[in-house]
C-alpha positions as CSV (number, residue, x, y, z in Angstrom):
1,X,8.6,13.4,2.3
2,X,5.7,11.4,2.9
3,X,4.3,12.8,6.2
4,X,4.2,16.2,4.1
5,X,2.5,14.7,1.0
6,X,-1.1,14.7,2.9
7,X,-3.1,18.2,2.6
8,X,-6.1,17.5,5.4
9,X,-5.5,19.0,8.7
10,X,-6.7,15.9,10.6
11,X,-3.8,13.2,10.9
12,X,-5.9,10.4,12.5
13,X,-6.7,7.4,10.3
14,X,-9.4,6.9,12.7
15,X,-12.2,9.6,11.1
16,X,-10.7,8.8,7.7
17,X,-12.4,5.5,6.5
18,X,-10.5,5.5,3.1
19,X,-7.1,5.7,4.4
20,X,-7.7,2.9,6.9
21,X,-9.2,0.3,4.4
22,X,-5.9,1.2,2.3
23,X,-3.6,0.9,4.8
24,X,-5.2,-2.6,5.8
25,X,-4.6,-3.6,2.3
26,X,-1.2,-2.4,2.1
27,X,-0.6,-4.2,5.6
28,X,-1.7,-7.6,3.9
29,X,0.4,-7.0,0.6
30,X,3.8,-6.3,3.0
31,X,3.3,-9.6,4.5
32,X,2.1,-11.2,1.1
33,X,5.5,-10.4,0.0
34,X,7.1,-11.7,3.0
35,X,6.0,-14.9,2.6
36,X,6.6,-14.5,-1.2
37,X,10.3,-13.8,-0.7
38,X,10.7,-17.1,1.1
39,X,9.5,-19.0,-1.9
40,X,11.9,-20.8,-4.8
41,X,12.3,-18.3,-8.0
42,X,9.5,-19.9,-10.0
43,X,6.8,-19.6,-12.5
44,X,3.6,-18.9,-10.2
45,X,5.3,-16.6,-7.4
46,X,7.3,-15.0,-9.3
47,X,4.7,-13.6,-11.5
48,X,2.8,-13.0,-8.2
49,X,5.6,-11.0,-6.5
50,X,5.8,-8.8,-9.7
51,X,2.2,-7.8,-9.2
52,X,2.4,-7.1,-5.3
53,X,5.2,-5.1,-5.9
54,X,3.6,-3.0,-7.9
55,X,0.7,-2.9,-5.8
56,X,2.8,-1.7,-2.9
57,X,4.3,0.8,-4.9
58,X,1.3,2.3,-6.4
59,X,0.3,2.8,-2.7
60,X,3.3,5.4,-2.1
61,X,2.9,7.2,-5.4
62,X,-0.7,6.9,-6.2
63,X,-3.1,5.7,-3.6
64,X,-1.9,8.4,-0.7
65,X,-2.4,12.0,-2.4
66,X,-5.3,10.6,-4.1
67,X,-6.8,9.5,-0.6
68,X,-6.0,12.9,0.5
69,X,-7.0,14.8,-2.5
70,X,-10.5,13.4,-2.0
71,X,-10.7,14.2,2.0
């Protein structure tokens, strides 16, 4: 579903500066949690995984037809 989510005719990321700075970031959260998952279950990371997981959700649900929206 999510190739048919954007609405802009031009598919490149490389004329669309917003989708390539949000992709970078969602790039460095995957590998965040990563290196996250290969920690013990305790009070700092997993406080810190909650968050990035939330992050890298939001970028499915929010952060694509909002980047879209505004192309």
């Amino acid at each position: 579903m999510l190739p048919y989510s954007s609405m802009v005719h031009v598919k490149s990321n490389a004329f669309r500066f917003l989708n390539k700075f949000w992709f970078y970031v969602f790039s460095v959260i995957a590998i965040f949690l990563g290196w996250l998952g290969g920690n013990p279950v305790e009070h700092p990371y997993l406080q810190i995984g909650q968050f990035f997981t939330i992050a890298y959700f939001i970028y499915f649900i929010l952060l694509i037809n909002l980047i879209s929206f505004l192309d």
